[in-house]
N, C-alpha and C positions, 0 to 999 in steps of 0.2 A: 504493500500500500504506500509506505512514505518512498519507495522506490518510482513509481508513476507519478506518487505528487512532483515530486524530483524533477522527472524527465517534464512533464509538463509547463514546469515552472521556468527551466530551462528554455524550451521550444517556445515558450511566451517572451522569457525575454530576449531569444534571438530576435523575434519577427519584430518587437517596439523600437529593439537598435535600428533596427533592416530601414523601417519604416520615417526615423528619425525621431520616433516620439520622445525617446532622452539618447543620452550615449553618455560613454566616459572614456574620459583618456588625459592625456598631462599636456596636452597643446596651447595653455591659456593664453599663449599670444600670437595663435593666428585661427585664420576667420574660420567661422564653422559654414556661413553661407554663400552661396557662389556670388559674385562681384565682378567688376572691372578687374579686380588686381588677382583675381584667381582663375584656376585653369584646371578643367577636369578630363581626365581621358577620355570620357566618353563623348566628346564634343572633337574627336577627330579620329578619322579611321585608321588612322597607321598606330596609333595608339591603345584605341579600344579592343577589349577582350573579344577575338573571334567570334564573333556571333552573338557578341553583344551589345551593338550600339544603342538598341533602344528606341528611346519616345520623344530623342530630343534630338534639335537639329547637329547637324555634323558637316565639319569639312574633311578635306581631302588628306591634311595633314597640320601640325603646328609648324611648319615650315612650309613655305608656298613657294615653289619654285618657277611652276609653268606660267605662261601666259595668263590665265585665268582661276579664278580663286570658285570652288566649285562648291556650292552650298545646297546640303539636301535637308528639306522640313518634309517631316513624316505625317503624313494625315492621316490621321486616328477615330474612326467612326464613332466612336464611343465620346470624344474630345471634340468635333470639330465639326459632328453633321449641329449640332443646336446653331454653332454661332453661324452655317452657310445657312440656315432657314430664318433664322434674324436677322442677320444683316443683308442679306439676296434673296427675299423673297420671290423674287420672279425668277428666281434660276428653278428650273425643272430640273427634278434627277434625271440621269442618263439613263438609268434602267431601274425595276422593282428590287427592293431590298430581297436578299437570302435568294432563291433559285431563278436564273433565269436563262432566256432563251439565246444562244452565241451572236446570231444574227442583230439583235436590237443592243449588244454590248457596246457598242460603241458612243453612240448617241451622234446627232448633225453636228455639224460644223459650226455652226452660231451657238448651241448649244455647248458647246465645249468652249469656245470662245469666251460664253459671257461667266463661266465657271473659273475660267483662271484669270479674269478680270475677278472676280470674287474672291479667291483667295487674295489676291494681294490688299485688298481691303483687311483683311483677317492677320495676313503678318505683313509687318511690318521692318524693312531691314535698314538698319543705320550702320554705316562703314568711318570710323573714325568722326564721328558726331556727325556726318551727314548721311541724310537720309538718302536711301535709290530708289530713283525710279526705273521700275523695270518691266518692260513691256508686255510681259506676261510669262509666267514659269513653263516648264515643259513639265509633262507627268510622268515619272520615273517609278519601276517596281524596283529598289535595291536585291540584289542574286543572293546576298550572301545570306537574307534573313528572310526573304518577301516580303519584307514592310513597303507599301506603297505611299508614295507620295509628291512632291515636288522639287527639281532640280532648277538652282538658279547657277549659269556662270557670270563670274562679274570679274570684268578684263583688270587684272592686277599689275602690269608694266608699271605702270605712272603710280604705285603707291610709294610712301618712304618705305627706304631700307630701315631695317630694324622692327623694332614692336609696334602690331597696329590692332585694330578693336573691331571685332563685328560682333554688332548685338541684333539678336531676333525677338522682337518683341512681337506675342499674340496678344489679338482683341481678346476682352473678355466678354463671356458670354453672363446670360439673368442669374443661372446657375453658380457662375464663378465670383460673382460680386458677391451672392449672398453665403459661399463661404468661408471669402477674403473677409468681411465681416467680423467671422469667427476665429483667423488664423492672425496668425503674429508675424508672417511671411507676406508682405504684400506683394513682391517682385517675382512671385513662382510662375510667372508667365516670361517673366525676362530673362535670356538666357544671351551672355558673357562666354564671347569665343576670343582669347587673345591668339593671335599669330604671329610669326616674322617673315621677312622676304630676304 
């Protein structure tokens, strides 16, 4: 019996660390939340765990070499259909949720058009405090996970050498206001990629 309470109590306080409800450790002088001045692996793919990038956006690397700086944001049905039915009301889905026919998967041409005009409404990307405007993303299924969602390149030549900033900021949705409300975290939509070139 105190052998299961044990295990349980264990398994309980894995999942609160996991989840960020507390934690412990001797770090008291640096940041426990992500920011401008911090950098987490999972926010570039040469760094993140094999098959685990996850639910946040990502680049190519923390060093950006090529011509272009490649930035993928994951669209999350479960995150992302609320804020495309409140902020784009007249966007039509491209096909019925859960089974459908192969032939109607694609959806028109304007229809797809005014959907990644909607998403850019929904994120918003700022490169060294200025905002992009960018003409419309392309829709990308990442191989390594099937996470679906959107690919931006944004031409990196003309950045400075050395350390620069891309922030992804998501709209928030009815849902997400009421429970920023309740949380101590108001920037869990904002997400701090530092890079260099």
């Amino acid at each position: 019996m105190l052998g299961s309470l044990g295990l349980a109590f264990l398994f309980l306080a894995y999942f609160t660390v996991r989840l960020g409800l507390f934690g412990f450790d001797s770090y008291v002088y640096f940041p426990s939340r992500p920011g401008p001045s911090t950098m987490a692996a999972r926010h570039y793919e040469s760094l993140a765990p094999a098959g685990d990038l996850g639910r946040v956006p990502t680049i190519q690397s923390d060093v950006v070499e090529g011509p272009y700086l490649r930035l993928f944001i994951p669209y999350l049905p479960d995150r992302d259909h609320e804020l495309v039915e409140e902020r784009c009301p007249e966007v039509a889905p491209l096909r019925g949720e859960g089974l459908f026919f192969a032939k109607r998967r694609r959806g028109e041409p304007e229809q797809v058009e005014a959907l990644t005009g909607c998403l850019v409404q929904i994120y918003r990307v700022v490169l060294n405090g200025r905002e992009i405007d960018e003409p419309g993303p392309t829709f990308y299924r990442r191989p390594s996970d099937g996470v679906a969602g959107v690919v931006l390149y944004l031409p990196s030549a003309e950045l400075p050498a050395g350390r620069n900033l891309l922030e992804v900021v998501r709209a928030e949705g009815e849902e997400d206001a009421e429970a920023e409300a309740e949380d101590d975290e108001p920037d869990r939509h904002h997400y701090f990629i530092p890079f260099w070139r």
